[in-house]
C-alpha positions in Angstrom: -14.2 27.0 -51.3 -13.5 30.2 -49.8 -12.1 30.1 -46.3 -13.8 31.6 -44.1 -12.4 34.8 -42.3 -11.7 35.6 -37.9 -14.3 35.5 -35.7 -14.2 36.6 -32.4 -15.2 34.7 -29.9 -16.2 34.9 -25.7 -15.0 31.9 -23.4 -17.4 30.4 -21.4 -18.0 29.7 -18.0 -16.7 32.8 -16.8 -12.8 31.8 -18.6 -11.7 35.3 -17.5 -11.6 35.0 -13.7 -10.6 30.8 -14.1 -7.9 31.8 -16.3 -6.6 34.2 -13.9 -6.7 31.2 -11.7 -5.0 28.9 -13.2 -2.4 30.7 -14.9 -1.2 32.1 -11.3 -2.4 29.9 -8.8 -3.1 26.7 -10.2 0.6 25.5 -11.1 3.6 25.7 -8.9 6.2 25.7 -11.1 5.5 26.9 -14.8 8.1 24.3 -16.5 4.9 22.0 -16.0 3.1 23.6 -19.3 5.6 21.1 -21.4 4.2 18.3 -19.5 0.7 19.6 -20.2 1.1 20.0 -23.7 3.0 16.8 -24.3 0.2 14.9 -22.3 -2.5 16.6 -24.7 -0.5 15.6 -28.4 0.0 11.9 -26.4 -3.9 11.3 -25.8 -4.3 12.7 -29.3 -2.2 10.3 -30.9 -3.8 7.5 -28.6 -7.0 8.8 -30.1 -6.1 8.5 -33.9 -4.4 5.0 -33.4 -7.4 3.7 -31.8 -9.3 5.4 -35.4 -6.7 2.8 -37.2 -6.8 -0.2 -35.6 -10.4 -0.3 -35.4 -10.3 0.1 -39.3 -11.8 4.2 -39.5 -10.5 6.1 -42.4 -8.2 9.2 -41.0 -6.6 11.8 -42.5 -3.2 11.1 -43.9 -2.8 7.7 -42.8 0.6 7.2 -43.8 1.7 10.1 -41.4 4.0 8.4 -38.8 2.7 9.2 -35.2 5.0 12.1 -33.3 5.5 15.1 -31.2 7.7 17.5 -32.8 8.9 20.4 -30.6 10.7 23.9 -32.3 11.9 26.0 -30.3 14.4 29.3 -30.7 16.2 31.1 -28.2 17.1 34.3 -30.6 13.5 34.5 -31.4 12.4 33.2 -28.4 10.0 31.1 -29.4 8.3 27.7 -28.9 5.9 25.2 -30.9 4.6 21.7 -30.3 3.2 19.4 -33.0 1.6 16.3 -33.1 -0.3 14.1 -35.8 -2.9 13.1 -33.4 -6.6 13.4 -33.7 -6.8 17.0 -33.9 -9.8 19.3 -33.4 -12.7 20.6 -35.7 -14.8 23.6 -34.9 -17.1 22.4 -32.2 -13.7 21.3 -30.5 -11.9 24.5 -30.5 -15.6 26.6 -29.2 -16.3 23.4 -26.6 -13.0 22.4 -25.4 -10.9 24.9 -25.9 -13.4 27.8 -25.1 -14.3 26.0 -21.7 -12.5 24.8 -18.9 -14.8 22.3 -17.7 -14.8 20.5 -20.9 -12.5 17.7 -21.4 -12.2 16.0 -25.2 -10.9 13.0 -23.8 -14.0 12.7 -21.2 -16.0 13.1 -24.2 -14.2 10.2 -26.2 -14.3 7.6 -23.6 -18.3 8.3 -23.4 -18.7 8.2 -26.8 -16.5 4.7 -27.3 -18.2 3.7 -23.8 -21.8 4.7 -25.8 -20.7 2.5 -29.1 -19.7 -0.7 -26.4 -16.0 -0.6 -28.2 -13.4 -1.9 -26.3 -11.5 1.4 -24.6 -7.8 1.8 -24.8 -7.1 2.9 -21.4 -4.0 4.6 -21.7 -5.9 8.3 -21.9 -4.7 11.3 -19.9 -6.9 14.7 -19.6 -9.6 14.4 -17.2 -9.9 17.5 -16.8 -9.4 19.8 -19.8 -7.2 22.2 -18.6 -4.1 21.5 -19.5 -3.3 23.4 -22.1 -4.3 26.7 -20.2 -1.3 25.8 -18.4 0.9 27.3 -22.1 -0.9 31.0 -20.5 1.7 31.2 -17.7 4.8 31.6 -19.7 2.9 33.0 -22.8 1.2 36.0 -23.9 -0.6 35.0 -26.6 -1.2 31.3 -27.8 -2.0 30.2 -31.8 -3.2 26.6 -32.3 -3.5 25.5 -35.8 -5.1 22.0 -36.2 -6.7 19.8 -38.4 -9.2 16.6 -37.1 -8.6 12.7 -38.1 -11.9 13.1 -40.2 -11.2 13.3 -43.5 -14.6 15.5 -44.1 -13.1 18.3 -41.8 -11.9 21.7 -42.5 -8.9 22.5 -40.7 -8.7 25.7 -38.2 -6.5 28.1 -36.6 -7.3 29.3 -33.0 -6.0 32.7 -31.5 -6.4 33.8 -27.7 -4.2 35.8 -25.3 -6.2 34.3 -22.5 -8.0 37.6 -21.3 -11.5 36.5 -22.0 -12.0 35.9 -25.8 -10.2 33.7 -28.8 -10.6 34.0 -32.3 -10.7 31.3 -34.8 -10.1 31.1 -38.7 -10.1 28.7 -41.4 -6.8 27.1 -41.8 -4.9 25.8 -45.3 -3.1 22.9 -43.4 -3.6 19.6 -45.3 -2.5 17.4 -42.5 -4.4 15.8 -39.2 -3.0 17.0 -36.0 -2.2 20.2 -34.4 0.4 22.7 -33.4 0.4 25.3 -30.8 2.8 28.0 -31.1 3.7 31.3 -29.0 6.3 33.6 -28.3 8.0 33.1 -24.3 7.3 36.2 -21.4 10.8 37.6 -21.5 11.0 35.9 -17.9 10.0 32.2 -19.2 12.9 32.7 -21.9 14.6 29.7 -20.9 12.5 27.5 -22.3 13.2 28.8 -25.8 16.6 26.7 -25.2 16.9 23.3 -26.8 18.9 21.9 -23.6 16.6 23.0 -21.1 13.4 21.3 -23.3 15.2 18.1 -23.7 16.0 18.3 -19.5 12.0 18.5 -18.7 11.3 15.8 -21.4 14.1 13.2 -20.0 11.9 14.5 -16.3 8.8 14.5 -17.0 7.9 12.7 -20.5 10.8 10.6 -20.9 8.6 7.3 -21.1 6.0 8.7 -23.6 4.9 6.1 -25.9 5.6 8.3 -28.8 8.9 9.9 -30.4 9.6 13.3 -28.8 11.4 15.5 -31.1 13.2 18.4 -30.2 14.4 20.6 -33.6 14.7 17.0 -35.1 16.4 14.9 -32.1 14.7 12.3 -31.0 15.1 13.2 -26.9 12.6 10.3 -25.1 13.3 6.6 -24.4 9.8 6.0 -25.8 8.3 3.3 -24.3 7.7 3.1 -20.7 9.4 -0.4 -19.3 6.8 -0.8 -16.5 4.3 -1.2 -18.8 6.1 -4.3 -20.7 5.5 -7.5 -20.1 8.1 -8.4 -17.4 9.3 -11.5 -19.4 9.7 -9.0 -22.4 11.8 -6.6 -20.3 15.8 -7.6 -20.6 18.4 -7.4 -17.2 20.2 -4.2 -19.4 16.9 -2.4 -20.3 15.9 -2.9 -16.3 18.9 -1.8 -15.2 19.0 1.4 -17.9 15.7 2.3 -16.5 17.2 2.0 -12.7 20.4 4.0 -13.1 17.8 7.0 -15.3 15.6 7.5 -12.6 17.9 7.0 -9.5 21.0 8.0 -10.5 22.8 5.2 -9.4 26.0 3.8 -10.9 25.6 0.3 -9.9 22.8 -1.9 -10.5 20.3 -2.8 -8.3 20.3 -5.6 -5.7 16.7 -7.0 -7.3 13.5 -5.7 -8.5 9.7 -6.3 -8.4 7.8 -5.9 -11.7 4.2 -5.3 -10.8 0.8 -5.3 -12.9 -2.2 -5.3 -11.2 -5.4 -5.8 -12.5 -9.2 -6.6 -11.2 -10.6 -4.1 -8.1 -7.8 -2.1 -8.9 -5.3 -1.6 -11.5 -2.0 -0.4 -11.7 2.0 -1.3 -12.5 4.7 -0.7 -11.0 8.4 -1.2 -10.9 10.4 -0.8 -7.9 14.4 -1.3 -7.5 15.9 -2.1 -4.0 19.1 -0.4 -4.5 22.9 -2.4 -3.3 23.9 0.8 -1.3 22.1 3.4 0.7 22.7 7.0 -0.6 25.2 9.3 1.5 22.9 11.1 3.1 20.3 8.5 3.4 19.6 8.7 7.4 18.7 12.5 7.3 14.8 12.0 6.9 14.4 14.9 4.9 15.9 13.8 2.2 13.9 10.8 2.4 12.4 10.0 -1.6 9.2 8.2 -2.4 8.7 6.6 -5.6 7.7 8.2 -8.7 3.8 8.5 -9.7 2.5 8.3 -13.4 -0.9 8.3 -14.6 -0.4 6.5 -18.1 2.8 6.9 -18.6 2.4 10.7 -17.7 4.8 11.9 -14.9 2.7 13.6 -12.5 4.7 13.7 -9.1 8.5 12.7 -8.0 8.5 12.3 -4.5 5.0 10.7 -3.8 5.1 10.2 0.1 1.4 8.1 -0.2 3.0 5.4 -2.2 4.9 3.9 0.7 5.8 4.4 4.5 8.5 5.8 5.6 10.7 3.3 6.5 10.8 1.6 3.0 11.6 4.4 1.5 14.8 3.2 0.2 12.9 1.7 -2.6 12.9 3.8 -5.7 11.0 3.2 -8.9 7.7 3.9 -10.3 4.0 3.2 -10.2 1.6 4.2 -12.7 -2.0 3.8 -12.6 -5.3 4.9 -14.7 -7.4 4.7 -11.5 -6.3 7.3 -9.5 -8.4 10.7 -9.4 -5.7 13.2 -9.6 -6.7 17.2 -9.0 -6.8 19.3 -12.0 -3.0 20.3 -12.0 -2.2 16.5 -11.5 0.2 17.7 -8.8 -0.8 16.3 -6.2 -3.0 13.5 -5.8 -6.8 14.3 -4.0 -7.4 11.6 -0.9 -8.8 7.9 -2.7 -9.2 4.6 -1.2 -7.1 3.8 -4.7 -4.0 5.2 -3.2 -4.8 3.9 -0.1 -4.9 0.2 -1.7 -1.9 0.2 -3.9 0.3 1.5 -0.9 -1.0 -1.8 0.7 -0.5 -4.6 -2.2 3.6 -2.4 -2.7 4.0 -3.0 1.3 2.8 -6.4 1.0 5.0 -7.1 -2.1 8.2 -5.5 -0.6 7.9 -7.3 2.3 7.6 -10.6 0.7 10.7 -10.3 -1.7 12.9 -9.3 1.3 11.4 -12.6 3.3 12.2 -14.3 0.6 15.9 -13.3 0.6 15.9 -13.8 4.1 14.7 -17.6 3.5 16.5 -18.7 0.4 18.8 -15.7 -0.7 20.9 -15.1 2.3 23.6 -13.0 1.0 21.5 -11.2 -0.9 19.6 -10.3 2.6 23.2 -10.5 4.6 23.9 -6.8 2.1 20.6 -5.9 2.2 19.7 -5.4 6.3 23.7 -4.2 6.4 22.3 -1.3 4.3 18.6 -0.7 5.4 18.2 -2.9 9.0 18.5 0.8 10.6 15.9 1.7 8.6 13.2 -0.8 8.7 14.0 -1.4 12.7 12.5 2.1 12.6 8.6 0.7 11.6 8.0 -1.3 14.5 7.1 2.2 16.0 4.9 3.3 13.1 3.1 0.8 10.8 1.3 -1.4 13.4 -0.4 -3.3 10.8 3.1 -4.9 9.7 4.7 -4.9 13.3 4.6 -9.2 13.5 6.5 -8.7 9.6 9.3 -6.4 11.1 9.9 -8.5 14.0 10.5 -11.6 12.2 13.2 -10.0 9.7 15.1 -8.6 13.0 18.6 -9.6 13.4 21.2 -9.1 15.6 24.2 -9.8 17.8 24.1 -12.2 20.4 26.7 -13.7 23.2 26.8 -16.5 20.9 28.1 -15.3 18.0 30.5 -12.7 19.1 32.3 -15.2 21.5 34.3 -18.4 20.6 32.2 -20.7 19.8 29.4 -19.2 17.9 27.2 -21.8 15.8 25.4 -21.2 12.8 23.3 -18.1 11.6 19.5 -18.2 11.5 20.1 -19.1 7.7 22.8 -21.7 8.1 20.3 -23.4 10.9 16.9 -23.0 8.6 18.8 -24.4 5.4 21.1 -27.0 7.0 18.7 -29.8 5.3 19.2 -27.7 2.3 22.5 -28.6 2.3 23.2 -24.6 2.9 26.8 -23.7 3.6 29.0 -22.6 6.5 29.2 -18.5 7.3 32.2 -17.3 5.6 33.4 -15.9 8.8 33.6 -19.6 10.3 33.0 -20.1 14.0 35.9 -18.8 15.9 36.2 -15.8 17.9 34.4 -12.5 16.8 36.3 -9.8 17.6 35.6 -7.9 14.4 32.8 -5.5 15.3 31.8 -6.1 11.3 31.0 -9.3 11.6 29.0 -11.0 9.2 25.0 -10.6 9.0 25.7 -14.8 9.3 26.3 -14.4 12.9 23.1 -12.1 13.6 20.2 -13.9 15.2 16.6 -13.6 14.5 14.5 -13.7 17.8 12.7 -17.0 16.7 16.4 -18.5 16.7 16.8 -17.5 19.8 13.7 -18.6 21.5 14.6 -22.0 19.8 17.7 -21.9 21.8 16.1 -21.4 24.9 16.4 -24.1 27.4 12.8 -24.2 29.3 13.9 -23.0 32.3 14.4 -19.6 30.7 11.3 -17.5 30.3 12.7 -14.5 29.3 14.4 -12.7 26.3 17.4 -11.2 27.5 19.3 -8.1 26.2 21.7 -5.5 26.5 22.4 -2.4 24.4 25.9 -0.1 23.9 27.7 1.4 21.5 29.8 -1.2 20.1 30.5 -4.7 20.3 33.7 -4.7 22.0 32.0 -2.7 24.7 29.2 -4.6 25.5 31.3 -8.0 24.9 33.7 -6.4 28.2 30.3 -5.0 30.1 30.3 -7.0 34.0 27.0 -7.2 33.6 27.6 -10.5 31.4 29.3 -12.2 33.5 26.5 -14.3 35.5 25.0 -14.9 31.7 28.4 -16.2 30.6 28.7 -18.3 33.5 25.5 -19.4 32.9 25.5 -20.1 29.5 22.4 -18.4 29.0 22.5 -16.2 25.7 22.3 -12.4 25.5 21.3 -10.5 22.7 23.8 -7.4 22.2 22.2 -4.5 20.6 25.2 -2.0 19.1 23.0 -0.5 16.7 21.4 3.1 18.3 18.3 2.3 17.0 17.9 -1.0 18.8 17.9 1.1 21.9 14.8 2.9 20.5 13.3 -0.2 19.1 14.0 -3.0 21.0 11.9 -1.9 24.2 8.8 -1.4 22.5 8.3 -4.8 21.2 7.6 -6.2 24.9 7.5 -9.6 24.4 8.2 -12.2 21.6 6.2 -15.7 21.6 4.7 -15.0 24.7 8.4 -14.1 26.3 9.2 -10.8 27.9 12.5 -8.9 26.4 14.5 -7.6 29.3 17.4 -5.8 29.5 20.1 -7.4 31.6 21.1 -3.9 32.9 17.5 -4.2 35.5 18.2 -4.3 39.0 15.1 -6.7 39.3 15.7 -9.2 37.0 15.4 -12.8 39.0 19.0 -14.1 39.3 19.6 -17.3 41.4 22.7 -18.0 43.3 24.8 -21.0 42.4 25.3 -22.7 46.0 28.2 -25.0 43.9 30.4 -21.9 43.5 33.5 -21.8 45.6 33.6 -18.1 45.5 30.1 -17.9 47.1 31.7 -19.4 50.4 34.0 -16.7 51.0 31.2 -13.9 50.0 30.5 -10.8 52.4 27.6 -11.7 54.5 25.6 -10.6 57.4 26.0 -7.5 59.3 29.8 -7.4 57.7 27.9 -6.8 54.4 25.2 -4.2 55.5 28.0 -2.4 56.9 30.0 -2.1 53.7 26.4 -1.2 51.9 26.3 1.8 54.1 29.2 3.0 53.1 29.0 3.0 49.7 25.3 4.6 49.8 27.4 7.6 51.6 29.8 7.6 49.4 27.9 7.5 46.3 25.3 9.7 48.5 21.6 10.6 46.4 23.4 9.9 42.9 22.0 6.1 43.4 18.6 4.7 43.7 20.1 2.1 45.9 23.3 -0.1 46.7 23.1 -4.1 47.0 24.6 -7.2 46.4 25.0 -8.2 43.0 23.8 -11.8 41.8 24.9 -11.1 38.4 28.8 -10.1 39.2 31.2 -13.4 38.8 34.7 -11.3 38.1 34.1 -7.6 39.0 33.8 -5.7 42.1 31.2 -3.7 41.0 28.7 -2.4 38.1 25.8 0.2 37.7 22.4 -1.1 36.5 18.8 0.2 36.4 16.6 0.7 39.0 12.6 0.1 38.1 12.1 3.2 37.0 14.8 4.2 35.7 15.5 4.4 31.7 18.4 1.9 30.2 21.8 4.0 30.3 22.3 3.6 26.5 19.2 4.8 25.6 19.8 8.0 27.7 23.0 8.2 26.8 21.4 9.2 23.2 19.1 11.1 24.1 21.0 13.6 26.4 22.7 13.8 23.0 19.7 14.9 21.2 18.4 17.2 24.4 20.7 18.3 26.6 18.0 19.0 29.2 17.2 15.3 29.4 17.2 14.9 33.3 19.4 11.7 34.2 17.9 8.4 36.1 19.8 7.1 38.9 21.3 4.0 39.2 21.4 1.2 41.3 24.8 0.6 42.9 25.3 -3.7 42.7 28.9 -4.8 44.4 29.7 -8.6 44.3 30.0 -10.0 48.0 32.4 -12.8 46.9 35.0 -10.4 44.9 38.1 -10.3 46.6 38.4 -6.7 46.6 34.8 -6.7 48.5 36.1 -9.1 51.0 39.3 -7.4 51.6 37.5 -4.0 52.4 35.0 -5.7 55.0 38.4 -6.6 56.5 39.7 -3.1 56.7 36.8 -2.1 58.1 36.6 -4.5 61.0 39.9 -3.2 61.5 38.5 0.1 61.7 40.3 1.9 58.5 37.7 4.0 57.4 39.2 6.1 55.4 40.9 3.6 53.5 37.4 1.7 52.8 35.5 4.9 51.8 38.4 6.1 49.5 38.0 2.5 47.7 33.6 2.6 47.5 34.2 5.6 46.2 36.8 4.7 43.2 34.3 1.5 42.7 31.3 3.7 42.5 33.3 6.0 39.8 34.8 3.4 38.1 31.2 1.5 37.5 30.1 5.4 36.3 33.6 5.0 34.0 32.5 2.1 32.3 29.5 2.9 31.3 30.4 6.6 30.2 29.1 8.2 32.9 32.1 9.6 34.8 31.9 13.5 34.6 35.6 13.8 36.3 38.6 11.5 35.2 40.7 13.2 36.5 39.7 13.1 40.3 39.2 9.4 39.3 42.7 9.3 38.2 43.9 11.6 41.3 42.1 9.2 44.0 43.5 5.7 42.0 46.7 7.1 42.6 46.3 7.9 46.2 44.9 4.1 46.6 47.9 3.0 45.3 50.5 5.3 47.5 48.6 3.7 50.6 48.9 0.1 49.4 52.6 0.6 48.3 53.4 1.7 51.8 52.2 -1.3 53.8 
C-alpha cells in the first residue's frame, strides 16, 4: 500500500496565539517539559495495559512496557519513547492539533460510556502537556503508532507557529516517540546527568522503567501507593532519606489511603532531628503533592499548617483539579479536606506517643515543642489538641523532690518505669522531657484552695529557679510552672484559662497573696507610719520609672523584687521584643519591698534616727538591684560605684 505523502495542516482553536501562551507564559521553569512528556508516555502505557488485561488484541503484545529517553549533548538533541497506546490520525488532527482536547478525557468517557471498571491512575486533564516540548524546542517530530492492530502508523511535524504536518510512517511498533533538536539556550538538557537529576525530581516514582541511553534511572513504583503491610522498614526508610535528605531514619511514619468522599494516599515521616535552619520560617517545607504518581509541586503550603511543617513526605491524589500547568493547584474543598483528615492523623500519632510511647514523644517535643507551641495562635480549630500535648517546667521538677512526669503518673498502673533522671535535684537546665508537666497534671495537683494556674517565664532555668518572686510559692508549696522556652512567653498568655482556671503570671502585682500570721518574721515586719515613710522614699528614689512601691506579700528571703503592674506587659516577654524592635516603649514596674526583711527593718531604724542619706543611698541600690535581676539595669557600673560607697559607710561604724 503506498504511503501516503505530507500534508499540511492548520491548528485549531486559534493554536497560534495559545501557543504563544503557553510556551512563554504558562510554565515557570522550562525543565518541566520532561515531566510533561513523561506524564503523557505514563498515561499511554496505563492505556495499553488496561487494552491487556481486559483481553483486547494490541499491537505487539510481547513489547515490554517503557519510556526510553536518547539524548546527545554533541548533537544536542533529545527523544522520548514509550510503547504506550499511541495515536492514529484522528489523534494527531484532534489532540495534538488542539489544545482543548485531552486523549485521556476522551478515554475515561469512552470506558465510563462502555460501564468498564476505570483504572484511575490517569494523568492529562488537560491536553497540553506536550506543548510544553515548544519552550526549549524549535521544531518537534512525533512518530507513533496506535495499540490497534488495524492502524497505520504516522509521523507528525510542527514548529509550533500555527500549522503541523503529518505523514504516513514505516514504524511496525505501537507507541510513540517525540524527538527535537534543543534552543542553543535549553542545551543542558541534551546531558545525560542533568535528565537523570529531573527524573530522580520529578518522575522518580513512575510506575514504569525510565531509561536514559539504556540506564534504568527511576525507583519505579511509588511506595505510597503499596499496601502498607507490603511496604518493608528498609524500603520506608529508602523512600524517607530520597526525598528529605536525611541521613538517619525517621522517628515513625503514617501510611495513608483514603478512600470514599474523597480519595487520596499519603506517606508522611516525622523526622528524629529538626534541620539546622529549621526555626527561620522561610525555609519552612510542606509536603510533596502528586497527582498519580506524577510530581506536580515540592513545597505545597495547602497540605498542612504551618506549624507541622516539620513533617515531610508525600500525598498524592486523583481528585484534585490541578490548573493546566499542574503547578499550582486552583482553590477545591478537596485540598481543603485532605489538609483536615493529615491534621487530624498527625495529631493522633503524636497523642499516641505522648500516651503509650513516651520516649519516643520525650525526642519528639525536644525537637518540635517550639514549633507546635506556635499553633495555639493560628489554627483555632485544634487549639484544645495543642493544649493538651503542652509541657513544661514546673517548681516541682526542677527542685529536690520532683515526682513523676505526666507519663510516669498516667502509666503507673501500667507498671510504666521511673524517669531516667530519677527524682533528685534538677540543676541540669536539660532536663529530661520526664520532668515536664502537662497542664492537666498540674490541675490534678492542685489543692482546692488554689483557683489559679500559676507561671513565670525567663530565660533559663537556673534564673527563674533563683527569681524572689518564688519565694512565697516555695514557702507555700504551691507549684509554679517555669516557662524558659521564648516562645512560652508568646504562647502561654493567650491561652487564658485551662479547665475553667485562669493562668497568671506570678510576676502580677495583683495577684491575691495572704499573709501567714504563724510566721515569726511577720512580727518584726515594718508597719504603720514607719512603713509609709520608707515607701516614700523609695518612690523618690526610684522617681516616675515605677508604677508604684508597696509591700510585698510574696518576698520570704529578699529585700526587694520588680513585678508587673495591671497594665503593664510581663518583663520576659518585653525583654524579646525590645529585641526584635528596638522602639518597643518599656512598661513600668511595680516596686514590692518585704516589710519583715532585715535589711527593711534596719533602714526604718536609720531613718527614725534621721540618716537620710544613708536610707536613700540603700532604696536606691534595692531598686537597681531588683532592675539587676531581672536584666534591666542600664548602668552596672554606678550600681557597682554606689555598693561600694554602702559598704565604706558600714565599714566605718
Amino acid at each position: 500500500m503506498e504511503k501516503t505523502s505530507r500534508k499540511q495542516y492548520e491548528f485549531k482553536a486559534e493554536m497560534k496565539q495559545l501557543l504563544h501562551l503557553i510556551v512563554n507564559s504558562l510554565y515557570t521553569n522550562p525543565e518541566v517539559f520532561l515531566r510533561e512528556l513523561i506524564s503523557n508516555s505514563s498515561d499511554a502505557l496505563n492505556k495499553v495495559r488496561f487494552k491487556q488485561v481486559t483481553g483486547e488484541e494490541v499491537q505487539s503484545p510481547r513489547l515490554p512496557t517503557r519510556i526510553k529517553i536518547e539524548v546527545d549533548e554533541k548533537e544536542q538533541t533529545f527523544s522520548i519513547e514509550d510503547t504506550g497506546i499511541g495515536m492514529n490520525f484522528e489523534d494527531l488532527t484532534e489532540r495534538l492539533g488542539t489544545v482543548a482536547g485531552s486523549g485521556t478525557m476522551e478515554f475515561i468517557r469512552q470506558l465510563k460510556s462502555q460501564k468498564n471498571k476505570l483504572d484511575g491512575n490517569l494523568i492529562g486533564q488537560f491536553g497540553v502537556g506536550f506543548y510544553s516540548a515548544f519552550m526549549v524546542a524549535e521544531q518537534i517530530t512525533v512518530e507513533t503508532r496506535h495499540a490497534d492492530p488495524e492502524e497505520k502508523a504516522w509521523i507528525w511535524i510542527s514548529d509550533g507557529k500555527g500549522t503541523y504536518e503529518i505523514e504516513e510512517s514505516g514504524r511496525t511498533e505501537r507507541g510513540t516517540r517525540i524527538a527535537f533538536r534543543l534552543k542553543d539556550e535549553h542545551k543542558e538538557y541534551a546531558k545525560v546527568e542533568r535528565i537523570k537529576q529531573l527524573i530522580r525530581k520529578y518522575s522518580n516514582f513512575v510506575d514504569y522503567s525510565i531509561l536514559v541511553n539504556g540506564e534504568e534511572v527511576n525507583s519505579r513504583g511509588a511506595v505510597w501507593h503499596k499496601n502498607k503491610n507490603e511496604v518493608t522498614e528498609e524500603e520506608r526508610n529508602e523512600f524517607y532519606q530520597f526525598i528529605s535528605n536525611d541521613f538517619q531514619e525517621p522517628m515513625d511514619h503514617l501510611h495513608l489511603s483514603m478512600e470514599g468522599r474523597i480519595n487520596f494516599k499519603a506517606l508522611l515521616f516525622v523526622p528524629k532531628k529538626a534541620k539546622p535552619d529549621f526555626f527561620r520560617t522561610e525555609n519552612l517545607k510542606s509536603l510533596q503533592l502528586y497527582s498519580n504518581r506524577v510530581f506536580v509541586r515540592e513545597n505545597c503550603e495547602e497540605l498542612l499548617p504551618e506549624y507541622l511543617r516539620f513533617v515531610e513526605g508525600v500525598v498524592d491524589s486523583e481528585d484534585l483539579p490541578l490548573n493546566v500547568s499542574r503547578e499550582v493547584t486552583q482553590y477545591s474543598p478537596v485540598m481543603t479536606k485532605i489538609r483536615e483528615v493529615l491534621v487530624n492523623k498527625i495529631f493522633g500519632m503524636i497523642e499516641y506517643w505522648a500516651e503509650s510511647e513516651p520516649d519516643k514523644f520525650r525526642t519528639f517535643y525536644d525537637e518540635f515543642g517550639p514549633l507546635i507551641k506556635s499553633g495555639l495562635n493560628s489554627d483555632f480549630a485544634n487549639r484544645d489538641r495543642i493544649i493538651e500535648l503542652l509541657r513544661f517546667y514546673s517548681t516541682q521538677s526542677v527542685e529536690a523532690g520532683a515526682g513523676k512526669s505526666d507519663v510516669e503518673t498516667e502509666k503507673s498502673g501500667a507498671g510504666a518505669g521511673k524517669s531516667d533522671s530519677g527524682t533528685g535535684n534538677k540543676t541540669d537546665e536539660k532536663t529530661a522531657l520526664q520532668d515536664m508537666f502537662s497542664l492537666k497534671s498540674y490541675v490534678e495537683r492542685m489543692p482546692d484552695s488554689q483557683k489559679e494556674i500559676y507561671y513565670l517565664s525567663g530565660d533559663s532555668l537556673e534564673e527563674l529557679k533563683r527569681d524572689p518572686r518564688l519565694e512565697y510559692f516555695r514557702k507555700k508549696e504551691i507549684e509554679v510552672l517555669l516557662l524558659a522556652d521564648p516562645v512560652d512567653a508568646f504562647v502561654v498568655p493567650g491561652i487564658g484559662s485551662y479547665k475553667e482556671k485562669p493562668l497568671k503570671s506570678i510576676e502580677k502585682a495583683d495577684l491575691d497573696l495572704e499573709d501567714d500570721p504563724d510566721d515569726e518574721k511577720q512580727k518584726d515586719r515594718v508597719s504603720g507610719d514607719a512603713l509609709e515613710k520608707l515607701i516614700a522614699v523609695f518612690k523618690e528614689e526610684a522617681g516616675d520609672r515605677v508604677e508604684d512601691v508597696v509591700a510585698s506579700r510574696r518576698l520570704v528571703d529578699s529585700a526587694a523584687t520588680l513585678t508587673v503592674g495591671k497594665e503593664g506587659m510581663d518583663s520576659h516577654l518585653e525583654r524579646m521584643m525590645k529585641m526584635m524592635d528596638q522602639d518597643t516603649v518599656p512598661s513600668k514596674r511595680v516596686l514590692e519591698i518585704n516589710p519583715s526583711h532585715r535589711v527593711i527593718r534596719n533602714m526604718s531604724r536609720l531613718q527614725e534616727a534621721g540618716n537620710d542619706e544613708m536610707v536613700r543611698l540603700m532604696a536606691r541600690q534595692l531598686y537597681d538591684g531588683a532592675r539587676l535581676i531581672q536584666g534591666e539595669l542600664e548602668s552596672p557600673g554606678e550600681f557597682v560605684s554606689r555598693m561600694t560607697r554602702v559598704m565604706e559607710q558600714v565599714s566605718t561604724k
